[in-house]
C-alpha positions as CSV (number, residue, x, y, z in Angstrom):
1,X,-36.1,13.9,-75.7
2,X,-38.2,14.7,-78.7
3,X,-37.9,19.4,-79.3
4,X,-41.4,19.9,-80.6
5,X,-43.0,23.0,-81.0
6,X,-45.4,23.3,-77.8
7,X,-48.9,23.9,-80.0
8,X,-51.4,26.4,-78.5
9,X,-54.1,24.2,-77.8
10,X,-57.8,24.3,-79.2
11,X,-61.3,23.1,-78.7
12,X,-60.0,20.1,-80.7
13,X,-57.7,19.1,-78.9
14,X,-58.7,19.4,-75.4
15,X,-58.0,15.6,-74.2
16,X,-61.2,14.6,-76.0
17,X,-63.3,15.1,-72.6
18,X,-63.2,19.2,-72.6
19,X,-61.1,19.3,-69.6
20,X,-60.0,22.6,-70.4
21,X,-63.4,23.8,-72.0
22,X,-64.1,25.0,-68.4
23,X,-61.1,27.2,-68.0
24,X,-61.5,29.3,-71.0
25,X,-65.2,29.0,-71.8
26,X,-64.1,29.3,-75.6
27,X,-62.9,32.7,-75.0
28,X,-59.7,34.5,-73.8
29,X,-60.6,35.9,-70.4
30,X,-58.9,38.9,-68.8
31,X,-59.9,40.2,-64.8
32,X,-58.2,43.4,-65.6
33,X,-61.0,45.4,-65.3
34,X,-61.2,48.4,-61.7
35,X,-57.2,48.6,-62.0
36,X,-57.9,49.6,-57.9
37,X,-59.9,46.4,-57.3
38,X,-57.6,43.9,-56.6
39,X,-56.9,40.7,-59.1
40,X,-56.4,37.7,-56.9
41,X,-54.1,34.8,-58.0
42,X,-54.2,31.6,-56.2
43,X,-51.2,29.4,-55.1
44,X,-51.4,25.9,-54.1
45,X,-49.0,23.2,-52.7
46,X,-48.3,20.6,-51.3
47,X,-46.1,20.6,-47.8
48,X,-42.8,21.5,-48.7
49,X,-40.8,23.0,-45.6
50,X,-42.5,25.4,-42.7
51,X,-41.3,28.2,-42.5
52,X,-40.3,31.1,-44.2
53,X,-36.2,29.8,-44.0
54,X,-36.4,27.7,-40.8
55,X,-38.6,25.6,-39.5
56,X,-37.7,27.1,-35.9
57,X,-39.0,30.6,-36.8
58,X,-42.2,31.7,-34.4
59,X,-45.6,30.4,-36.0
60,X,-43.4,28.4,-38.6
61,X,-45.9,26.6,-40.8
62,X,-46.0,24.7,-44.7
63,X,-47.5,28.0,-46.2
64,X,-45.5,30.6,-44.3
65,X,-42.6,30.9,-47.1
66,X,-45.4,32.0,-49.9
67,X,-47.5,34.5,-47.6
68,X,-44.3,36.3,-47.0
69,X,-42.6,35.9,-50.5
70,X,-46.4,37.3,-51.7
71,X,-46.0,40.4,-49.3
72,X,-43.5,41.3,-50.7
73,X,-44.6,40.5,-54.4
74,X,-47.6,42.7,-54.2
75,X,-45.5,45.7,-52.0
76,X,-43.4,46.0,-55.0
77,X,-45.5,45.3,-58.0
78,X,-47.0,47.9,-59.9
79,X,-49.0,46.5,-62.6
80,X,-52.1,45.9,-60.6
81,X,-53.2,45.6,-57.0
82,X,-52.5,41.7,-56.6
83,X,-53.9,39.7,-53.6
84,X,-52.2,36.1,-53.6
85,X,-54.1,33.9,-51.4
86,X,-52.2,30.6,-50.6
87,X,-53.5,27.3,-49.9
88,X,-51.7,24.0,-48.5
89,X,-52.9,21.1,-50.0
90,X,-52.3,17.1,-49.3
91,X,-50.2,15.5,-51.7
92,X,-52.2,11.9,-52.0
93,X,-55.3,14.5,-52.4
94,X,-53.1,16.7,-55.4
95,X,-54.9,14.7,-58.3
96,X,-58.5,14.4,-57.5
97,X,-58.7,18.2,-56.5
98,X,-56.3,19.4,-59.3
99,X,-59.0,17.1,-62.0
100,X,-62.1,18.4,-60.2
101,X,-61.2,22.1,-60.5
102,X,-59.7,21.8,-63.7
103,X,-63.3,19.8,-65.5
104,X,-64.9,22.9,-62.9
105,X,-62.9,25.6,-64.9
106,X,-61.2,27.1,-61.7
107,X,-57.4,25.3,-61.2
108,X,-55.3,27.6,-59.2
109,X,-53.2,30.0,-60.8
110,X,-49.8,29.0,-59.5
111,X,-48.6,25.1,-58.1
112,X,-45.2,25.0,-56.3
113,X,-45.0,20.6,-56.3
114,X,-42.1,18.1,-57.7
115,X,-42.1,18.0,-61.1
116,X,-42.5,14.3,-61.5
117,X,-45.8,14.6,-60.0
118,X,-46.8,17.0,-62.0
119,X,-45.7,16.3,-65.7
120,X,-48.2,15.0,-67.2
121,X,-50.2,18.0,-66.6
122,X,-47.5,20.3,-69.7
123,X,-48.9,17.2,-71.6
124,X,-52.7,17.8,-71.0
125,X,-52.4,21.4,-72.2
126,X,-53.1,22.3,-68.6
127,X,-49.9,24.9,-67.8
128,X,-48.8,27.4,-69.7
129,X,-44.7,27.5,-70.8
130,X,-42.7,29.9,-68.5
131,X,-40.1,30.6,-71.1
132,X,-40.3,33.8,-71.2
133,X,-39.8,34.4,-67.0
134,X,-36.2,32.5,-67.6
135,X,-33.2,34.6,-68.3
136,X,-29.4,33.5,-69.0
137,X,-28.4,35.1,-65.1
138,X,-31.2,31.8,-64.7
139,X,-30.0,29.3,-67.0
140,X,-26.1,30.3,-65.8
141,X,-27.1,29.9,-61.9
142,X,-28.8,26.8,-62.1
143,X,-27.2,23.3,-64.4
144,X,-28.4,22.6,-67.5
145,X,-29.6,19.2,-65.8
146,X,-32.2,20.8,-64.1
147,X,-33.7,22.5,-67.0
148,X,-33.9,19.5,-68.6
149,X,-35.9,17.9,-65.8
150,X,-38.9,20.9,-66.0
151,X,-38.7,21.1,-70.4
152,X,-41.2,19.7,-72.2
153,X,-40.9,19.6,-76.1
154,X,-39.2,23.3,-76.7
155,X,-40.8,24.2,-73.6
156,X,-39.8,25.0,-69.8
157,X,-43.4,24.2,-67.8
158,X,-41.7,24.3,-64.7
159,X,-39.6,27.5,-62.5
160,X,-36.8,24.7,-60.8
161,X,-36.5,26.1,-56.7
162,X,-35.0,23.0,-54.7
163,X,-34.5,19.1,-55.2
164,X,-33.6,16.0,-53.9
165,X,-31.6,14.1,-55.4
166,X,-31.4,10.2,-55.0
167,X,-28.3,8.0,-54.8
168,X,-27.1,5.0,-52.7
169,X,-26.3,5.1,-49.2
170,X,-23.7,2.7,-47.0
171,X,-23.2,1.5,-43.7
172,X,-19.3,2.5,-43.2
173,X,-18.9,0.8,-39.9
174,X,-20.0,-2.4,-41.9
175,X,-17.3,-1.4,-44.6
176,X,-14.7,-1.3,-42.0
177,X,-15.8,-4.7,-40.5
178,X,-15.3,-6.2,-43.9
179,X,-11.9,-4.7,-44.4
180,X,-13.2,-2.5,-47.3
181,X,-11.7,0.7,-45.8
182,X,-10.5,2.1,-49.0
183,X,-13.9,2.2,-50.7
184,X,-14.9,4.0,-47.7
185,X,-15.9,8.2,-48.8
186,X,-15.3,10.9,-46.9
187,X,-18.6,11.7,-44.5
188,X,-19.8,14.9,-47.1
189,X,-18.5,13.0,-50.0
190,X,-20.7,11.3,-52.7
191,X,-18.1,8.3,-53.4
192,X,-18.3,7.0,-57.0
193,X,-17.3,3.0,-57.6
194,X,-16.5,1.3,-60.6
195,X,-18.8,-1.3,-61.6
196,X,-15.5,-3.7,-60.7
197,X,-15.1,-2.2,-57.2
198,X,-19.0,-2.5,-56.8
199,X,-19.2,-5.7,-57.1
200,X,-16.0,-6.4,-54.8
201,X,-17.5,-3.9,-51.9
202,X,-21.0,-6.7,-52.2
203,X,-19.1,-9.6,-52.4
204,X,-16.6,-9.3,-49.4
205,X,-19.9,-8.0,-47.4
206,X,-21.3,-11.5,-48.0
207,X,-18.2,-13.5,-47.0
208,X,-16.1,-11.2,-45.2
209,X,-19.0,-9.3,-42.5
210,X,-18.4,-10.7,-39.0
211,X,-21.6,-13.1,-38.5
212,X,-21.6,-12.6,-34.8
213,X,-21.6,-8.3,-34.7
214,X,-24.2,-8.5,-38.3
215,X,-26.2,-11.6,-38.2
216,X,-28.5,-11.9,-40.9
217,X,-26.9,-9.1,-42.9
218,X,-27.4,-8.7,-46.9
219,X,-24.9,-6.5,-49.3
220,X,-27.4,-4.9,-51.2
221,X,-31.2,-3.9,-50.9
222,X,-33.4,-5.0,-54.1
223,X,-37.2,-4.4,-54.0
224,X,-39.9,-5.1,-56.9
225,X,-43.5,-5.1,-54.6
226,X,-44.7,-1.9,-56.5
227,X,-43.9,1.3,-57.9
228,X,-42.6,3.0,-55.0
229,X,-38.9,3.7,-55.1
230,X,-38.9,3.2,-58.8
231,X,-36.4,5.6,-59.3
232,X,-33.5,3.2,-58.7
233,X,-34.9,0.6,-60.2
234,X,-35.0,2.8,-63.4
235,X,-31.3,3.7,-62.9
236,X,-30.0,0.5,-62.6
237,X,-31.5,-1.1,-65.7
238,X,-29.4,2.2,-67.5
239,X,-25.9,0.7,-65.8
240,X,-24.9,-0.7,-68.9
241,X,-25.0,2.3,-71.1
242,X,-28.9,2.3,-72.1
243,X,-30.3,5.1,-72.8
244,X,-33.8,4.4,-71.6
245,X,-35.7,6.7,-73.7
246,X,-35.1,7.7,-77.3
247,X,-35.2,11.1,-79.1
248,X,-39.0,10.4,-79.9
249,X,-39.8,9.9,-76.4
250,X,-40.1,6.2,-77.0
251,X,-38.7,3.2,-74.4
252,X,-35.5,1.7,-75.9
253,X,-34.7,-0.6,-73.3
254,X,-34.9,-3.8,-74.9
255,X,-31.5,-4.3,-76.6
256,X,-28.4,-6.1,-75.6
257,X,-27.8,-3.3,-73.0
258,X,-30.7,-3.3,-71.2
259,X,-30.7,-7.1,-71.4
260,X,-27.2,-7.2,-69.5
261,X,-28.6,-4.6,-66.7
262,X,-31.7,-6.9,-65.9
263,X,-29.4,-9.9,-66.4
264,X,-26.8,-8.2,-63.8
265,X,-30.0,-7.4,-61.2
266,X,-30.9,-11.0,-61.6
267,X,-27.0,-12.0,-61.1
268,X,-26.5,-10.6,-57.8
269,X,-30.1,-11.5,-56.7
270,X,-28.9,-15.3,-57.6
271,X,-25.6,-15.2,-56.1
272,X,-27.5,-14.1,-52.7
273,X,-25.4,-10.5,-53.0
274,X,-28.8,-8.6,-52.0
275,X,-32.0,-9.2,-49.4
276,X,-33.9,-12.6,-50.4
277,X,-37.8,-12.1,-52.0
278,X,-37.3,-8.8,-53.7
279,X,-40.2,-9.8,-55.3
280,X,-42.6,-9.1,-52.2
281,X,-40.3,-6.5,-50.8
282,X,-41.1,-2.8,-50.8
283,X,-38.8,-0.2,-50.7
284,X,-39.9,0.7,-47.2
285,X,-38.7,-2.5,-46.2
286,X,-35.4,-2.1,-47.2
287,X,-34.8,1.5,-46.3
288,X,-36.3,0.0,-42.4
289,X,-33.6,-3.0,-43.3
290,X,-30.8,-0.6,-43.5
291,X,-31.5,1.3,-41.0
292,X,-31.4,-1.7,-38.5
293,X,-27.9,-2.8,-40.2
294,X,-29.5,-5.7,-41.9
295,X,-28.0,-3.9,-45.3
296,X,-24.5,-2.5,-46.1
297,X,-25.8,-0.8,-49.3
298,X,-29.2,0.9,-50.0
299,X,-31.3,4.0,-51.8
300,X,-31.3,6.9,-50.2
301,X,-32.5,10.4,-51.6
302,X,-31.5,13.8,-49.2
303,X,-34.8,13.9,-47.4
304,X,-34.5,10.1,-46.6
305,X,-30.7,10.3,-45.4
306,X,-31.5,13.8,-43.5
307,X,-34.1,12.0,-41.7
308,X,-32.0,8.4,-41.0
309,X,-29.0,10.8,-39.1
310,X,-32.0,12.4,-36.9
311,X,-33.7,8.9,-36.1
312,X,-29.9,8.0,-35.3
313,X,-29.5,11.6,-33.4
314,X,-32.4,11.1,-31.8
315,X,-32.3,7.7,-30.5
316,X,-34.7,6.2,-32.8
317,X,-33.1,4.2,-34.8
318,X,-29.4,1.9,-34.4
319,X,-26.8,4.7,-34.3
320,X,-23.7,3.8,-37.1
321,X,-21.6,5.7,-39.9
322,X,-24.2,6.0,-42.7
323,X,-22.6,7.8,-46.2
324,X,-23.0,8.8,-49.8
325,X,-22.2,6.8,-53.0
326,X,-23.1,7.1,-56.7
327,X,-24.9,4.3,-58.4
328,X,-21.6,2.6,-60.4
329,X,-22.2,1.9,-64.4
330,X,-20.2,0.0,-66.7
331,X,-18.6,2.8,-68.3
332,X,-17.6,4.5,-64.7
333,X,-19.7,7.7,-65.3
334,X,-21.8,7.2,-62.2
335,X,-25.5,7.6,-62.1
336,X,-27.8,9.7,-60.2
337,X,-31.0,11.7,-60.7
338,X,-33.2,13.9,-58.9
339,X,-36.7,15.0,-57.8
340,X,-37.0,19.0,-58.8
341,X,-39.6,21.3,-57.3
342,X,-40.7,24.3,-58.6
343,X,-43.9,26.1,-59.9
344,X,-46.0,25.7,-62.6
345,X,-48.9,28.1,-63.9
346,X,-52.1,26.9,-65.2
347,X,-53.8,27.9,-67.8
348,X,-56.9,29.5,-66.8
349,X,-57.8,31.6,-69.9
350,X,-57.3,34.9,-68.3
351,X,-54.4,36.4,-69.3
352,X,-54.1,39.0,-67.0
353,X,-54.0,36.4,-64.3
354,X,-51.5,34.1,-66.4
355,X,-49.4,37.2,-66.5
356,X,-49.5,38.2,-62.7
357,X,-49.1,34.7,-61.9
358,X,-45.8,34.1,-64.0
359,X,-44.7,37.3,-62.6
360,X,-45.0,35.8,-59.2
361,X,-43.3,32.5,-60.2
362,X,-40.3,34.8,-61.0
363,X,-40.5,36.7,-58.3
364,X,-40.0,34.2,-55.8
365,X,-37.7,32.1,-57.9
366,X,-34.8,34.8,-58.8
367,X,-35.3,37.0,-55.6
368,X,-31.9,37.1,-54.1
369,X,-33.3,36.5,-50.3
370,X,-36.4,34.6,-51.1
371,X,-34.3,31.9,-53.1
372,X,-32.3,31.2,-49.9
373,X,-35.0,29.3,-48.7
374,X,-34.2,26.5,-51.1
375,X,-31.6,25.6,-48.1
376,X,-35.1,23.7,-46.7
377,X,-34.5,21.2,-49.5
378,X,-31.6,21.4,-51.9
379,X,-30.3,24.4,-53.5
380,X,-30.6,24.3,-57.0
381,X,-28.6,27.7,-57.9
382,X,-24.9,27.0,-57.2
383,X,-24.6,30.9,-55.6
384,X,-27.2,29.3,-53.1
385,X,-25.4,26.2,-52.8
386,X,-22.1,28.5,-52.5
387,X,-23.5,30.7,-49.8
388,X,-24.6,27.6,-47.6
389,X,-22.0,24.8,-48.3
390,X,-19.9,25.9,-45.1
391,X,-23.2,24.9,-43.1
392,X,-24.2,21.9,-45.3
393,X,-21.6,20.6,-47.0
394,X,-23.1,17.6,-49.1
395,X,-24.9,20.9,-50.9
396,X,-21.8,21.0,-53.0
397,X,-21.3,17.6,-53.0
398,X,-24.8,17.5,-54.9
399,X,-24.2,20.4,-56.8
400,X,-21.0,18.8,-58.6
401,X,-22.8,15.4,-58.8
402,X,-25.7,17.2,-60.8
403,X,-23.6,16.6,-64.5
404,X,-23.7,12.6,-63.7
405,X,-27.7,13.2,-63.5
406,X,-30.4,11.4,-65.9
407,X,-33.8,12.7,-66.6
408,X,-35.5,9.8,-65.1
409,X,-38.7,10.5,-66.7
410,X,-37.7,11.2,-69.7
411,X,-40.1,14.1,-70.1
412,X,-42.7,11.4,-71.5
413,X,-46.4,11.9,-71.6
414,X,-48.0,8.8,-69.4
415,X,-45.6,8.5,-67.1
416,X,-47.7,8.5,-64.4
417,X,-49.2,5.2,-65.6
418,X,-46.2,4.1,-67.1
419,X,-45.0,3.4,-63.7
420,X,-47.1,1.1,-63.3
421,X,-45.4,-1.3,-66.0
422,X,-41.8,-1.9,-64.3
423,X,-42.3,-4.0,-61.6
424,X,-44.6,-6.5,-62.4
425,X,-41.3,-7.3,-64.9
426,X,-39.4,-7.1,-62.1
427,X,-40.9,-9.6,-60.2
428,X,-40.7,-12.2,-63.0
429,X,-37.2,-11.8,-63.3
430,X,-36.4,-12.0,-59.8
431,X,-39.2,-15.5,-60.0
432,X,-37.4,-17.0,-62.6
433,X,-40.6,-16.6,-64.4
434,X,-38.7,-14.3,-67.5
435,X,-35.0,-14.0,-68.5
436,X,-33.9,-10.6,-68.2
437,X,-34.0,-10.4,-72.2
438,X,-37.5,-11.2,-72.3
439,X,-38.3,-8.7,-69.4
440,X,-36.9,-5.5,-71.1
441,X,-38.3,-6.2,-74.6
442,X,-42.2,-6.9,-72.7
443,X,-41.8,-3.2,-70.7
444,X,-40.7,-1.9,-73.7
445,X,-43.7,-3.1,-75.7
446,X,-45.9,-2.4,-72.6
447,X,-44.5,1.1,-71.7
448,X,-44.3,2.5,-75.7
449,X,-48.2,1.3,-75.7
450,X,-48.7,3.5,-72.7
451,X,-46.8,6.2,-74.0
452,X,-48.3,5.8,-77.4
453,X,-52.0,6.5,-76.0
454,X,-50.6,9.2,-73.9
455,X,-49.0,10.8,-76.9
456,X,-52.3,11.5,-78.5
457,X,-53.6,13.6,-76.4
458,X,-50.2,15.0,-75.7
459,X,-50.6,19.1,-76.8
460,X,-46.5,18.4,-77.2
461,X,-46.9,15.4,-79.6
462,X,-50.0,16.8,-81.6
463,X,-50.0,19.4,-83.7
């Protein structure tokens, strides 16, 4: 990922449509003013976990973690009397509310939402860098991985709390059926295959699966329908050593690498190792398709596979042996990546706000109780992850998986519409209609053109 200086953006440079014209008004603004009148931040978010730590607490709800992290911000902060007033917002209503406040001059002050939701927002000019709330206790407590995932040029945009991380998930009572008990993990393991033993584990679940226990039964789940679950795709087409993304921020996927992932996707597809019409399937489909043993392997991420073990627990869903696995690559480094969440300031022009507001962000990021609450998700500081892992032990498991992990974004400007590129390529590779080769060089040309427009009016790619 390109390390460009993040350049204080001006009138100029506002996107071209003066989003941020509202938020400043030309002018530095500061609330200061009565220090005994209070200066009120706002925080916004999307539904993350209710409660403060548990969701069984009395009153539990999605914003009852930051009403009690901001009593006890405000009890202890001298600088000014602070009122924080949180608000829970719905995430497929994030966007238009975040655009109509920002064009209205009044964003909130403080958003605690996944970061892949949210990048393009460092690229608009719209957050401020949180660089200097970050210390080396910070950068020592949580893997370098993760600061990856929230940096943006030179700059962190992004205070990492929790993630989820994404990898494959099995059917282990299938393994056994197909005699492939020494691929088999342990249950809080994250087994890692060879590419070699992957593709042994898919092809003795096609021949070797007992027809009578797991009729109409497929290997592997592959899905192309739209841009949900694009995740994996994006990992597999990196199986064979591509990098995805170059230095500049640009797509690199179309050489001989890339070439041989598509080319391998299209192998297995051909050589019926994965569900048929992948083309019209969604990744809803095949998480339902695993979860009534119609798959051996599928995607998973930790909110997906905590969910699957309570349908099972609950009755809901076909009770069997579900477990953890890498994706394989060619080189036997496995892949995996992860969704981080954590918050973000916006730039509102008033730097006393700003100020309070990044003072909160570290507040509830670094306190030693409040950061226990991550346990809702995943822990993102291994002394969290070391404090809980005798409760949950796959929180280790994802902690020493996090050096394997890609930025799958790549940190790009666009990539919100960028995701809109990969499957239609996807679909013509699984047709027939393109050869893998001619599939990663069209996203590449299609995605750098996206990237390319999103670049200029990037505040990280202009100066």
């Amino acid at each position: 990922m390109l390390k460009k200086r993040f350049v204080a953006l001006t009138a100029a440079a506002v996107l071209g449509v003066g989003l941020l014209a509202g938020c400043t008004g030309g002018k530095s603004k500061d609330s200061a003013g009565d220090s005994k009148k209070p200066v009120e931040i706002s925080v916004w978010l999307t539904p993350q976990w209710k409660g403060v730590m548990d969701a069984n607490e009395k009153g539990a709800d999605f914003d009852s973690f930051f009403k009690h992290a901001a009593e006890k911000f405000t009890e202890q902060y001298k600088d000014h009397n602070v009122k924080v007033n949180v608000e829970v917002i719905a995430g497929d209503q994030r966007d238009e509310l975040l655009n109509v406040n920002l064009n209205g001059g009044t964003p909130p002050d403080v958003f605690f939402e996944s970061v892949f939701a949210m990048g393009d927002y460092a690229h608009r000019g719209a957050l401020v860098p949180l660089n200097d709330i970050v210390d080396e206790d910070a950068k020592k407590d949580i893997d370098s991985n993760y600061w990856d995932s929230v940096t943006f040029g030179d700059d962190i945009y992004f205070y990492p709390f929790s993630h989820m991380p994404g990898t494959l998930v099995y059917n282990a009572d299938m393994f056994k059926a197909a005699g492939l008990d020494e691929y088999i993990g342990g249950q809080d393991e994250i087994k890692t295959w060879t590419l070699a033993e992957y593709e042994t584990i898919l092809n003795k679940l096609k021949t070797d699966l007992p027809k009578d226990k797991y009729s109409n039964a497929y290997p592997m789940g592959l899905y192309a329908l739209n841009n949900q679950g694009d995740t994996w795709n994006l990992a597999y087409l990196r199986m064979f050593g591509n990098k995805f993304f170059d230095d500049d921020a640009n797509i690199v996927l179309g050489d001989a690498n890339g070439a041989k992932a598509a080319n391998w996707l299209k192998k297995i597809y051909d050589e019926k190792l994965t569900n048929p019409g992948a083309e019209s399937v969604s990744s809803n489909d095949v998480n339902a398709m695993f979860q009534n043993q119609q798959l051996g392997i599928s995607f998973t991420n930790s909110v997906l596979y905590k969910n699957a073990l309570a349908d099972m627990e609950a009755g809901k869903a076909p009770k069997f042996d579900a477990r953890l696995a890498n994706i394989p690559s060619e080189s036997g480094d496995p892949l995996t990546f992860t969704y981080v969440t954590g918050a973000s300031v916006f730039n509102t022009g008033d730097e006393t706000k700003m100020k309070i507001s990044k003072d909160f962000v570290k507040f509830f990021s670094t306190d030693l109780e409040l950061v226990k609450a991550s346990k809702n998700g995943v822990p993102v500081r291994t002394s969290v992850v070391e404090e809980f892992k005798a409760d949950n032990p796959l929180f280790e498991a994802y902690d020493k998986n996090a050096k394997y992990m890609f930025n799958f974004t790549g940190s790009v400007p666009g990539y919100g519409e960028l995701r809109q590129v990969l499957y239609p390529e996807l679909q013509a590779l699984y047709t027939g209609e393109k050869k893998g080769e001619q599939v990663v060089k069209d996203y590449q040309k299609n995605g750098n053109e996206v990237i390319k427009n999103a670049k200029a009016n990037s505040v990280i790619f202009q100066k």
